[in-house]
C-alpha positions as CSV (number, residue, x, y, z in Angstrom):
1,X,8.0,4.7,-42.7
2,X,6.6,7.5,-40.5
3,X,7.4,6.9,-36.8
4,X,5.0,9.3,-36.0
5,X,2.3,9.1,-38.3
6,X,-1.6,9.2,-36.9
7,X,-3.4,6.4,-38.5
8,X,-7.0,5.3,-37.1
9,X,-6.8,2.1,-35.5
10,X,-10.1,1.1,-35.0
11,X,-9.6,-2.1,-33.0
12,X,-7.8,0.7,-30.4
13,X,-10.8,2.8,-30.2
14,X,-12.8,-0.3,-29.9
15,X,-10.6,-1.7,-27.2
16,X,-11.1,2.1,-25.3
17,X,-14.9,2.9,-26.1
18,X,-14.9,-1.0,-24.2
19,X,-12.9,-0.2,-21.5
20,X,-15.2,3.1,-21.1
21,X,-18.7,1.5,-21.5
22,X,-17.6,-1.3,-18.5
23,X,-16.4,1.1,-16.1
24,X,-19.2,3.2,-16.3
25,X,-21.5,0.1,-16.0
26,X,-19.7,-0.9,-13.0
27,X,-19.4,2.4,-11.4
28,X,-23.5,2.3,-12.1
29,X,-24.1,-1.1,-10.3
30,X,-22.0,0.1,-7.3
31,X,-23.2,3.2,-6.8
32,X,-27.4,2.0,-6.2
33,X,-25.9,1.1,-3.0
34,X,-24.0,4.6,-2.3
35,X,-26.9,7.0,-0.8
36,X,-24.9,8.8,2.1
37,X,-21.8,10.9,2.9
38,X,-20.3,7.6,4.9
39,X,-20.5,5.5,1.6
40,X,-18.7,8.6,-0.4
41,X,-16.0,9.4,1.3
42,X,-14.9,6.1,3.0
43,X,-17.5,3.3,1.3
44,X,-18.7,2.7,4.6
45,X,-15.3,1.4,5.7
46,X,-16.5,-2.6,5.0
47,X,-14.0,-2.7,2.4
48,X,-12.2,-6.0,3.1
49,X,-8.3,-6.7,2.0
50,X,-8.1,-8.5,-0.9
51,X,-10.1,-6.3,-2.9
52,X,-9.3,-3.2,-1.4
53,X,-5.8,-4.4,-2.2
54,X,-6.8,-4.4,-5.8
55,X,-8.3,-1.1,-6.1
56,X,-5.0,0.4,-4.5
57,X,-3.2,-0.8,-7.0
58,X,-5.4,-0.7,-9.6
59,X,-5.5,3.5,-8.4
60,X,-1.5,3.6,-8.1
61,X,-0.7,2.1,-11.5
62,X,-0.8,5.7,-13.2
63,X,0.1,6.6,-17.0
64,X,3.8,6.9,-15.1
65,X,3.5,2.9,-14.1
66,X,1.8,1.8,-17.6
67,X,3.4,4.4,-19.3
68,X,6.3,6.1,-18.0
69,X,8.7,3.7,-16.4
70,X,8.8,1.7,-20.3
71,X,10.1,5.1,-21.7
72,X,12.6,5.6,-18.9
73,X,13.8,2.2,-19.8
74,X,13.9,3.0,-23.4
75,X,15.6,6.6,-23.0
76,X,17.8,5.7,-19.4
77,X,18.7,2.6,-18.8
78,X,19.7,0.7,-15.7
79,X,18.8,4.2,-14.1
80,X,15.0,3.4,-14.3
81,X,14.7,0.6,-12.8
82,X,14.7,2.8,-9.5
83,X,11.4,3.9,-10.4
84,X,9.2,0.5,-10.2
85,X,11.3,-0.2,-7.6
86,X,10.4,2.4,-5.3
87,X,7.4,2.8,-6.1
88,X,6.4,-1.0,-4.7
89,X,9.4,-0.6,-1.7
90,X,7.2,2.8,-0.7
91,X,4.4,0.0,0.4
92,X,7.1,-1.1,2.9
93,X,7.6,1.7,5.0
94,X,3.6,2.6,5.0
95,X,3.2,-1.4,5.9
96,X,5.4,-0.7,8.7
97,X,4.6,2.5,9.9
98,X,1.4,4.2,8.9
99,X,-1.3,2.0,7.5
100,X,-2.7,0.1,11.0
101,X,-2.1,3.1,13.0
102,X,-4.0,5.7,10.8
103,X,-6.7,3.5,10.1
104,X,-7.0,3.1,14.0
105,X,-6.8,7.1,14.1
106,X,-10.6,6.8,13.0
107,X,-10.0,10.3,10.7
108,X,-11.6,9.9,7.2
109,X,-9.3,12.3,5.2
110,X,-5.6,13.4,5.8
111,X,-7.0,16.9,7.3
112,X,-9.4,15.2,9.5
113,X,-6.6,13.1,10.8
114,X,-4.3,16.1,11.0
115,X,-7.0,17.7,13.2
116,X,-7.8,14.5,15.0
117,X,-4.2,14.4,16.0
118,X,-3.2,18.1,17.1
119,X,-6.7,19.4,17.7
120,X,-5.9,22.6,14.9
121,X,-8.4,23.2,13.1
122,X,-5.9,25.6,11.6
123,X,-3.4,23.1,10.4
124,X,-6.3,21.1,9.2
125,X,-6.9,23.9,6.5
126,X,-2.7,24.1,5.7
127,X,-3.7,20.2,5.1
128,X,-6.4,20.6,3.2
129,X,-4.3,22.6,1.0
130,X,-1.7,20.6,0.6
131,X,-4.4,17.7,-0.5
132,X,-5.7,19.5,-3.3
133,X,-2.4,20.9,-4.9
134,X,-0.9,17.3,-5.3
135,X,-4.2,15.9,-6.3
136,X,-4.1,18.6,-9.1
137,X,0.1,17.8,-9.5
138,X,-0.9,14.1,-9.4
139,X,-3.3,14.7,-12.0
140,X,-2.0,16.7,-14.8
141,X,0.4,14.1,-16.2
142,X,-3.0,11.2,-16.0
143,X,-4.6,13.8,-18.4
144,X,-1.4,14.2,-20.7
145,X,-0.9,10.9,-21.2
146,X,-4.6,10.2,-21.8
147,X,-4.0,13.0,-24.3
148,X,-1.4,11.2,-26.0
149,X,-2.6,8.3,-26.1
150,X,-6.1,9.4,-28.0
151,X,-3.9,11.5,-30.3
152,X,-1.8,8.4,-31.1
153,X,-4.9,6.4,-32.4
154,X,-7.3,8.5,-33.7
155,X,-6.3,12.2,-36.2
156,X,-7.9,14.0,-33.4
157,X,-6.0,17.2,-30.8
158,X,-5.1,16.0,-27.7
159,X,-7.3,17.4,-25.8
160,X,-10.0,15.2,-26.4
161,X,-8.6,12.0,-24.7
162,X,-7.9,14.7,-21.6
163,X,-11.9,15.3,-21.8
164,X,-12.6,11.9,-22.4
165,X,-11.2,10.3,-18.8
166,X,-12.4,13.2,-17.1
167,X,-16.2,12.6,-18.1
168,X,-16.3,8.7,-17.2
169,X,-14.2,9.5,-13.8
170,X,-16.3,12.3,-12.9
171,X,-20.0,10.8,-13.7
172,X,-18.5,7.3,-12.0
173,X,-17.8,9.4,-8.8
174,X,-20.4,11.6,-9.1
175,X,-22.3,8.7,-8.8
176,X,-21.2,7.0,-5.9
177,X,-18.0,8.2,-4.4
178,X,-15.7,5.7,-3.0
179,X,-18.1,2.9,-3.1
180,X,-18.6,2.8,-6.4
181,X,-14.8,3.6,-7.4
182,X,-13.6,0.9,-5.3
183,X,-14.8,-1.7,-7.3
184,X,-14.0,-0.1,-10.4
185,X,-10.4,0.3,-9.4
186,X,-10.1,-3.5,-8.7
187,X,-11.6,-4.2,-12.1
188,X,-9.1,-2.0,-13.6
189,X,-6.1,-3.6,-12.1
190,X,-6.6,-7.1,-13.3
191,X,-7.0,-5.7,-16.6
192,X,-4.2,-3.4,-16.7
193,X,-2.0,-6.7,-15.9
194,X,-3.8,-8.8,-18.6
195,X,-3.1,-5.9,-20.9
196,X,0.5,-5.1,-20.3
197,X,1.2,-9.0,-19.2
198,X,-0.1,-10.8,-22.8
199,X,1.4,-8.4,-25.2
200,X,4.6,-9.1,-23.3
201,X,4.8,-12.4,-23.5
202,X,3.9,-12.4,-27.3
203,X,6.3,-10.0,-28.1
204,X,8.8,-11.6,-25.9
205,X,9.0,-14.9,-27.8
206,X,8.7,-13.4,-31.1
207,X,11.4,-11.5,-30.1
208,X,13.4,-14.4,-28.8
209,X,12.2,-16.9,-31.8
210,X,13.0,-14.9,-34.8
211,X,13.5,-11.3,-34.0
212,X,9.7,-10.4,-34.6
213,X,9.5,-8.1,-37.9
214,X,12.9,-9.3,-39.4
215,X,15.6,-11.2,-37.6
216,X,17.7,-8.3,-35.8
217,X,21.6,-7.8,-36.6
218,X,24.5,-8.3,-34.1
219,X,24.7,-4.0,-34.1
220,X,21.1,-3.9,-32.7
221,X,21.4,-5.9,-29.8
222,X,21.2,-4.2,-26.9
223,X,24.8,-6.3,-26.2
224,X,26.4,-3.9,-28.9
225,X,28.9,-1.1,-27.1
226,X,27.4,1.3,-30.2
227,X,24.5,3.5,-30.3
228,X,21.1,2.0,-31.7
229,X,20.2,2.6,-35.3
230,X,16.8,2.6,-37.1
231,X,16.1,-0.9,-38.8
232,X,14.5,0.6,-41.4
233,X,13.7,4.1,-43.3
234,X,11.9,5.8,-40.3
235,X,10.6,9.6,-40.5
236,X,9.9,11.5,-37.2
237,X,8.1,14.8,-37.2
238,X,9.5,17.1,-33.7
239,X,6.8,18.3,-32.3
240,X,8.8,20.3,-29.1
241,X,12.3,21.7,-29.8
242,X,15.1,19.6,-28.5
243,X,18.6,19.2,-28.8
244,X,20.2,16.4,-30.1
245,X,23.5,14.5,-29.2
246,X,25.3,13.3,-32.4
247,X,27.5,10.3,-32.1
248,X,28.6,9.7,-35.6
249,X,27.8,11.0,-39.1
250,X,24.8,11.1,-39.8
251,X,23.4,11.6,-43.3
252,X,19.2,12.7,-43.6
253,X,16.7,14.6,-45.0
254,X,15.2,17.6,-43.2
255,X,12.3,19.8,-43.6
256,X,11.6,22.2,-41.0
257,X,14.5,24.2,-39.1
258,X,17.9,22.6,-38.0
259,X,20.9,23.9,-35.9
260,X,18.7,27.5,-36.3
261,X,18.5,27.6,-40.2
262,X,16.6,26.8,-42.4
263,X,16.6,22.9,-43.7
264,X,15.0,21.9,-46.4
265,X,16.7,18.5,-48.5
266,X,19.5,16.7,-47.5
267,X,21.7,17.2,-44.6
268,X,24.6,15.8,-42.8
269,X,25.8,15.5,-39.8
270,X,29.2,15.8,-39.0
271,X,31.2,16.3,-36.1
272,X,30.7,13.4,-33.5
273,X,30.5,14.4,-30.0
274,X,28.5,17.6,-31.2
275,X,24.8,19.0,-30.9
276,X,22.4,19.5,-33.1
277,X,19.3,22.1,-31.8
278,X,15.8,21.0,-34.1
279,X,12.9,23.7,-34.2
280,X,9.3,22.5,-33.6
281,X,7.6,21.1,-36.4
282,X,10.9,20.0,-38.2
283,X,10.5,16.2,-39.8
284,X,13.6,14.5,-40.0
285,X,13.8,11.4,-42.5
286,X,16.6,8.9,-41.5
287,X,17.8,5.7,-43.3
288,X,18.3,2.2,-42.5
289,X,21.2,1.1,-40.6
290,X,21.8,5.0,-39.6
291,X,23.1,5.9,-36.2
292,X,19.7,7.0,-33.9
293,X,21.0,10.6,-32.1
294,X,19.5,11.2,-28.7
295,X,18.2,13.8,-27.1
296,X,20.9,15.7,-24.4
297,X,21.5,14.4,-21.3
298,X,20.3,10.5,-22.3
299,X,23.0,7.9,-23.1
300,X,23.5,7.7,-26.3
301,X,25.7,4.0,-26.2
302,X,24.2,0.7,-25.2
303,X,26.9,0.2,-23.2
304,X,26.3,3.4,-21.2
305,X,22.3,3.0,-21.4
306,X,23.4,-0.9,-19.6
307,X,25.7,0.9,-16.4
308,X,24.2,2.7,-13.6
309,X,24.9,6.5,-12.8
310,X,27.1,7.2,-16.4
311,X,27.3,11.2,-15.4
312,X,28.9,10.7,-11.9
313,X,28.3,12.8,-9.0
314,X,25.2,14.9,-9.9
315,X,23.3,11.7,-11.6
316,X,24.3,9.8,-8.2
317,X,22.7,12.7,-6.4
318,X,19.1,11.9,-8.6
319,X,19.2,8.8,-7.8
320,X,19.6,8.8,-3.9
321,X,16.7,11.7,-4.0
322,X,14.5,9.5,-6.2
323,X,14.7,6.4,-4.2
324,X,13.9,9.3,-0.9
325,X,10.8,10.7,-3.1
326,X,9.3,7.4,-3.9
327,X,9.8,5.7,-0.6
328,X,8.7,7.8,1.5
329,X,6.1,9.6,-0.3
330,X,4.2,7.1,-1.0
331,X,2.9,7.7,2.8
332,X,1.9,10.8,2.2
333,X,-0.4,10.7,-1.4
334,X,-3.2,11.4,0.0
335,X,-5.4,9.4,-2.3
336,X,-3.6,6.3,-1.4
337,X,-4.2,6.6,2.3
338,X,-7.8,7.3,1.7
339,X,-8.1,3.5,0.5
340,X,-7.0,2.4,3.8
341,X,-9.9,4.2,5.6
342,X,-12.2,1.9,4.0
343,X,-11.0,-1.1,5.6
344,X,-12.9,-2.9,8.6
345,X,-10.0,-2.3,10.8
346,X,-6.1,-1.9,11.7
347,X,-5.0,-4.9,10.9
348,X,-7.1,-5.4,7.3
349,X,-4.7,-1.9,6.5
350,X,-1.8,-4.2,7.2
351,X,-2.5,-6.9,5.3
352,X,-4.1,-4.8,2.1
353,X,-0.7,-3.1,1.9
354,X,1.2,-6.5,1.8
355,X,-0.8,-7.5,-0.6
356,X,-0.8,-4.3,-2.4
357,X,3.2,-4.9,-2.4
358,X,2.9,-8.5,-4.3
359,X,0.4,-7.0,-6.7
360,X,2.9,-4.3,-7.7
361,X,6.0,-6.6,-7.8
362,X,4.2,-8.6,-10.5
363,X,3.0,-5.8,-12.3
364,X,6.2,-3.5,-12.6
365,X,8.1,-7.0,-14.4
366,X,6.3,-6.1,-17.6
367,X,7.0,-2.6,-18.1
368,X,10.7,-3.0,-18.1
369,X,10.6,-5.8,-20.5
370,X,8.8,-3.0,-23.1
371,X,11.2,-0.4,-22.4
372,X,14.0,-2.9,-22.8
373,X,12.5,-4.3,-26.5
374,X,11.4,-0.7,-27.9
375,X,15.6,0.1,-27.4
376,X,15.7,-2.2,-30.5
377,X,12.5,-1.7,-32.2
378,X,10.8,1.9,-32.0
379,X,14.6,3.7,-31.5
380,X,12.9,7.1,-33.4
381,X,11.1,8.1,-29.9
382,X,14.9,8.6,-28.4
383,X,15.0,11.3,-30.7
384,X,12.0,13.3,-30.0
385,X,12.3,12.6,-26.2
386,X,8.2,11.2,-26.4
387,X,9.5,8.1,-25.2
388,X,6.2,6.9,-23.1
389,X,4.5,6.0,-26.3
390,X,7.1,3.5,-26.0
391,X,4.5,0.9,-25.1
392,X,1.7,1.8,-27.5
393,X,4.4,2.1,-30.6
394,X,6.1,-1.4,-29.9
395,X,3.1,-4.1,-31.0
396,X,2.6,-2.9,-34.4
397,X,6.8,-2.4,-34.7
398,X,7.4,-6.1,-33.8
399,X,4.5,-7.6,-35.4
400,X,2.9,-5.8,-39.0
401,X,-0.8,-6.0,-39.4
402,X,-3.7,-6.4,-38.2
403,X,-2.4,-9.1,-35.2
404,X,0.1,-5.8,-34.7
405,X,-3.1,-3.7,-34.2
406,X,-4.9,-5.9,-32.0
407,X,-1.9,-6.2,-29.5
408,X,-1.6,-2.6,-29.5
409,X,-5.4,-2.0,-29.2
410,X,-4.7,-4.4,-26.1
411,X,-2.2,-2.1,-24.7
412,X,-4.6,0.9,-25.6
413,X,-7.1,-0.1,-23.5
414,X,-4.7,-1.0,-20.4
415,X,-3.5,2.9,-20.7
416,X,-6.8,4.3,-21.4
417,X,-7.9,2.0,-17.2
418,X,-4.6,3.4,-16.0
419,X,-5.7,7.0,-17.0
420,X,-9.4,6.0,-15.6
421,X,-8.5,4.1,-12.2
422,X,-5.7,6.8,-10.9
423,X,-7.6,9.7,-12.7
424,X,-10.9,8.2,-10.3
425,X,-8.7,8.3,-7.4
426,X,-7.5,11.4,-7.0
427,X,-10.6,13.0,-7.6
428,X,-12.4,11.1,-4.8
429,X,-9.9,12.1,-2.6
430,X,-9.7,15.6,-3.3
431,X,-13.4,15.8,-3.4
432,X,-14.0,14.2,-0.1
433,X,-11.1,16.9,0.9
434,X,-13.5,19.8,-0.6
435,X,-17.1,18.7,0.0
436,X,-15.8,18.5,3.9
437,X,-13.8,21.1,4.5
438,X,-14.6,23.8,2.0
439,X,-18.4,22.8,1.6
440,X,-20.9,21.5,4.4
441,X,-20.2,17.9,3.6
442,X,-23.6,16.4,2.2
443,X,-23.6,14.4,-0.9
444,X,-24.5,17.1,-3.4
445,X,-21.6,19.2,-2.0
446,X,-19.4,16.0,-2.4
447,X,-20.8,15.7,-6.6
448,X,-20.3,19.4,-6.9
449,X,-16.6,18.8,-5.5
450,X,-15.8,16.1,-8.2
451,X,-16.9,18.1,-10.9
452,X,-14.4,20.9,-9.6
453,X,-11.7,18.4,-9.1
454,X,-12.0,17.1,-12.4
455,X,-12.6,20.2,-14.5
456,X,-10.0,22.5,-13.2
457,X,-7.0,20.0,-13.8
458,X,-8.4,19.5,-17.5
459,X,-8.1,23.4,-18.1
460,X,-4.4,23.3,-16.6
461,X,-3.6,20.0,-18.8
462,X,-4.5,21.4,-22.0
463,X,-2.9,24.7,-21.1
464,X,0.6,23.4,-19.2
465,X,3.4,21.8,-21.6
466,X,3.8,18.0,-20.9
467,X,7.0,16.3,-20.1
468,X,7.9,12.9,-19.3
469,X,5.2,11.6,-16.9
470,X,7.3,9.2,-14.6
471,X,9.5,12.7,-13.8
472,X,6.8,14.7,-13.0
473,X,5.2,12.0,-11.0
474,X,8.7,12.4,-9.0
475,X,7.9,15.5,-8.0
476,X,4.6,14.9,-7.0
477,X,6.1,12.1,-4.5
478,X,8.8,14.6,-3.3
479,X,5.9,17.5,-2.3
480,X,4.6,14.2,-0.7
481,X,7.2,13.7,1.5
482,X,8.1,16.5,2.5
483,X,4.6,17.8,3.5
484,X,2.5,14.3,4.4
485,X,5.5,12.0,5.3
486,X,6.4,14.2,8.2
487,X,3.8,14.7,10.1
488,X,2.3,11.3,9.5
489,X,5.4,9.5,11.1
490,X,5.9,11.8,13.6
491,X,2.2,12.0,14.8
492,X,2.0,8.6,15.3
493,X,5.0,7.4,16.8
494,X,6.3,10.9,18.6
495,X,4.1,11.8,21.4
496,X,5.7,15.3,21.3
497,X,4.4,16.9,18.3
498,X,2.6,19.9,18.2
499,X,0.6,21.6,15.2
500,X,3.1,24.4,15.0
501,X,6.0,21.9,14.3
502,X,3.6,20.3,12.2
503,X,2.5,23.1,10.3
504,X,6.2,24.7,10.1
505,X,7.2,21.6,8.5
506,X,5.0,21.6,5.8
507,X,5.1,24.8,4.9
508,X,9.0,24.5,4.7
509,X,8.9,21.4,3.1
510,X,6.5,22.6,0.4
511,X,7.8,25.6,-0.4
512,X,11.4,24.1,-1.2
513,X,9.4,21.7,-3.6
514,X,7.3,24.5,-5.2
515,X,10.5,26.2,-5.4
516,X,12.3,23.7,-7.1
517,X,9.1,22.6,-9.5
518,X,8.8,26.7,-10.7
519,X,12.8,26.9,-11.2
520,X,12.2,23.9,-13.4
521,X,9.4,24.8,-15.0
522,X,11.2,28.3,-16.0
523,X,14.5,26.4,-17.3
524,X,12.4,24.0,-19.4
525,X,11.3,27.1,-21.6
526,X,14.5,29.4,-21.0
527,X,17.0,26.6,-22.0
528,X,17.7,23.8,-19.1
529,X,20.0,26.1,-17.0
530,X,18.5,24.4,-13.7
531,X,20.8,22.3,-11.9
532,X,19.6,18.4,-11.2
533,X,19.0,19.0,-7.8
534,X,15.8,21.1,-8.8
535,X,14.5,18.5,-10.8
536,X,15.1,15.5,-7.8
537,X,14.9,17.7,-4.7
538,X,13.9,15.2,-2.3
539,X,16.7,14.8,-1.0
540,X,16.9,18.1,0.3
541,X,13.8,18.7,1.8
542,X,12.6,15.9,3.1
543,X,15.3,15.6,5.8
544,X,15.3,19.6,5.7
545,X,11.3,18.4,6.3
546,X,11.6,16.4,9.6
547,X,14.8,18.6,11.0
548,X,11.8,21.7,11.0
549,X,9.0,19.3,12.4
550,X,11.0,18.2,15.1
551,X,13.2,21.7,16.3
552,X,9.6,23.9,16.1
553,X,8.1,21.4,17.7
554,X,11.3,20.9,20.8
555,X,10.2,24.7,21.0
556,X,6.4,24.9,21.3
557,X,6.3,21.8,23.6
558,X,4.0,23.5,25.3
559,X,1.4,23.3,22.3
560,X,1.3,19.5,22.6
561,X,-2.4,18.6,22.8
562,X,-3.7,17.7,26.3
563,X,-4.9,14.3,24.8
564,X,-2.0,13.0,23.4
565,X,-1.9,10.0,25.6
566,X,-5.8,8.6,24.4
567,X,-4.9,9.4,20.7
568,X,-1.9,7.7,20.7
569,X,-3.4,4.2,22.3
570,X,-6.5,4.5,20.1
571,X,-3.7,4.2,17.0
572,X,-1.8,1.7,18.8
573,X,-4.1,-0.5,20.6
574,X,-5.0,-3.9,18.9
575,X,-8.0,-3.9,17.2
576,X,-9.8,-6.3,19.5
577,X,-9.8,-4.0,22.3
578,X,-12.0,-1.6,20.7
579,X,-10.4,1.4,21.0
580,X,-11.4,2.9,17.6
581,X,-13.7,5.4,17.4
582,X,-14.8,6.5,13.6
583,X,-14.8,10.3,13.2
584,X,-16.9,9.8,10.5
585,X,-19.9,7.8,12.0
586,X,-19.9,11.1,14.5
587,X,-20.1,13.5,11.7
588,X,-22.1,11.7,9.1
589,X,-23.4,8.5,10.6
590,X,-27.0,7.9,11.2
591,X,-28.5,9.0,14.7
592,X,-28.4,5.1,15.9
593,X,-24.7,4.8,14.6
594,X,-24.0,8.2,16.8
595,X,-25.8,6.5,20.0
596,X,-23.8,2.9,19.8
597,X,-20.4,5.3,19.3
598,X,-21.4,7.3,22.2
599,X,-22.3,4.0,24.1
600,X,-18.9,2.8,22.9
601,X,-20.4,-0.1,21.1
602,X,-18.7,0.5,18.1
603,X,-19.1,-1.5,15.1
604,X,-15.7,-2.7,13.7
């Protein structure tokens, strides 16, 4: 059997081309009632909890949550599950300490609350900055694993899933901006948990009944101390060099380039405990029952893949730095926060993000399940390292056929929403980000903004070698907290902050990260000599983050902005009293919206 074998499935295209055709009719409904800037950039802010609660989730499940965190599972182990968990706990501290108050601040983009904050218009450009490089960050892996997903289905490049999502997310935005997108992101979260949820549950009791395709052996169960081994003859064609870790003899057929040399026929693997380096475009052919070797730095034993932190020291170090990424940069992604600008008011934030918290928690159960079941069934990823088609390989491994390809269609056209609802996301919120601070802020400068957001991350997806989506998502969360986080905690509960503290801060914090993400980039294709730090640096620079913030700003105390005191209780007074005042309706609001705010008869 070819593990990696490109086969149409036409119930997958089906399922996607469905998925696609509903969006955009969505996005087309909403956006008859998008017609100015207001309705763009912050959907009038009438956006009320429960649904708004859905379209945050349904934009912060990414390929990495549909995806990514069922490879991790597959390739790491116990180790993963820090990933689903932080991503839901990062809901907590933006509950607790950022979602009422911003959405009192009035602002309408992270810049414009920068600015609203600190009175810099200067800092509000470093913002605007920052925005756009993690919206790009944030979207290059959506667009890889749209890429792969297409590519798995159809005999086509990748590319063309990658220009696929971005032609339904920008015409859906260039449509009607956050108005429209807000009801296609709610869509899209009920039916990535109908598609992840049912296949799980199917697979699940097969699994549990009679093993699915085959009843398994007691030496693949994930309760053996031993590595896994294929069930059955399984080729896999490498499509990226990698270096494999070899655990016991191994006997297989090669065609392509092993160890450096050329392999063409039988070969065998020897020496246990050694490694084995395979060339691109090798295609290894293993038999049944033969021990699976894993890429380096993976555990190769169940028993290792089942305990926490096998490596010691440096993997404990990862660890502590993910769980600082994901908590604490969720706070700071700035198309999250631009949800919570649509709500009525303060306390709506509040409760969207509770919700948003129990949505998640029911979501991320699924996931690990998959990545736990393709450790027994689809064990041929672990040796190329593509182990996010995890979830799309599983269906038809576990049940043959056409009731295989329907499950996996299923899962297909979860992905392809995924892709679509975070993909439609970012853009809006990089967009609203251009069309006001780079362009004059009308509509048409907001349209001409989402094509730009769209189309220059394409470019750099199809050019930029993908890795595993749930770490590069890391990253993105670590530039998040160490720019975002920061100042956003700071400003609102600190009465002492001053831009220059601000600013200093994020340009620190940034540049460690950009640092770290080029040093990795460079090992990747010079031979993995970057330390694990480099790849998890959250841990350095978010605290190395806050310690800048808060000494620059001790120093420049005399930059604090004379209306400190009247920002502060506009972000901290209840909502009843009235104290919000939307930036927004002054900018882009009608001229009888402009009068009632400057009557301070303010519509909540």
């Amino acid at each position: 059997m070819d593990g990696t074998a490109v086969a149409l499935n036409l119930w997958a295209v089906c399922a996607i081309l469905l998925v696609a055709v509903v969006t955009f009719y969505i996005g087309y409904r909403s956006s008859r009632m998008a017609s100015t800037t207001r309705d763009f950039l912050v959907a009038r802010r009438t956006v009320r909890s429960r649904r708004n609660a859905a379209a945050v989730s349904g934009e912060y499940l990414s390929a990495a949550s549909f995806l990514g965190v069922a490879g991790l599972v597959l390739k790491d182990g116990v180790d993963a599950l820090w990933y689903p968990i932080g991503f839901t706990a990062g809901y907590l501290a933006l509950m607790l300490f950022v979602a009422a108050p911003l959405r009192r601040s009035g602002a309408y983009t992270l810049p414009d609350f920068v600015e609203a904050r600190l009175g810099s218009s200067g800092l509000r450009k470093l913002a605007t900055a920052v925005v756009i490089l993690i919206g790009v960050l944030y979207l290059l892996p959506q667009l890889q694993s749209a890429g792969l997903l297409i590519a798995r289905i159809m005999p086509v490049p990748s590319w063309v899933g990658m220009v696929l999502v971005v032609v339904v997310v920008v015409v859906n935005v260039f449509g009607g901006g956050m108005r429209a997108i807000t009801v296609v992101q709610a869509f899209q979260y009920w039916l990535k948990l109908f598609a992840i949820a049912a296949p799980t549950f199917i697979l699940c009791a097969l699994f549990i009944g009679h093993g699915g395709a085959g009843a398994r052996s007691e030496t693949t169960r994930l309760s053996a101390q031993m590595p896994p081994t294929f069930t059955e003859d399984t080729t896999v064609h490498v499509e990226t060099p990698v270096t494999l870790q070899i655990k016991s003899d191994v006997a297989l057929k090669a065609d392509g380039s092993v160890g450096g040399a050329p392999a063409h026929g039988e070969v065998i693997w020897k020496t246990a405990g050694s490694q084995v380096t395979v060339d691109a475009g090798t295609t290894l052919t293993f038999p049944k029952n033969a021990v699976v070797p894993v890429v380096v730095g993976a555990p190769a034993e169940n028993s290792l893949w089942m305990k926490p932190n096998p490596n010691g020291s440096s993997d404990l170090f990862s660890t502590y730095s993910l769980i600082f990424a994901t908590f604490l940069g969720t706070m700071g992604l700035p198309h999250v926060l631009v949800r919570f600008y649509t709500n009525p008011d303060g306390k709506a934030a509040r409760r969207t993000t509770l919700h948003v918290m129990l949505l998640l928690a029911l979501f991320y159960i699924f996931p690990i399940l998959l990545g736990a079941l393709s450790r027994i069934y689809v064990p041929e990823l672990l040796v190329t390292g593509k182990t996010d088609a995890a979830v799309l390989a599983l269906p038809q491994k576990i049940v043959p056929g056409v009731a295989g390809e329907i499950l996996g269609a299923v899962t297909s056209a979860g992905a392809f929403a995924a892709f679509l609802s975070t993909s439609s996301g970012l853009v809006v919120s990089v967009s609203g980000v251009l069309s006001t601070d780079v362009l004059p802020g009308r509509v048409r400068d907001f349209r001409w903004a989402a094509l730009l957001a769209g189309t220059v991350p394409l470019a750099l997806a199809i050019v930029l070698r993908p890795n595993d989506v749930s770490l590069t998502i890391g990253v993105t969360f670590a530039l998040a907290a160490s720019t975002f986080c920061p100042v956003l905690v700071l400003g609102i509960w600190w009465r002492k902050l001053t831009w220059v503290g601000a600013g200093a801060g994020m340009i620190v914090g940034g540049g460690l990260v950009l640092s770290a993400i080029v040093l990795d980039v460079v090992s990747r294709y010079t031979g993995d000599w970057a330390p694990g730090f480099v790849r998890q640096p959250a841990l350095i620079t978010v605290p190395v983050a806050f310690l800048v913030v808060l000494l620059v700003s001790k120093a420049t105390h005399r930059r604090q902005p004379a209306d400190t005191g009247q920002t502060l209780l506009r972000m901290h007074a209840p909502d009843p009293l009235g104290f919000i005042r939307d930036r927004d309706v002054a900018r882009f609001g009608t001229a009888e919206e402009r009068a009632r705010l400057a009557d301070g008869r303010h519509r909540r």
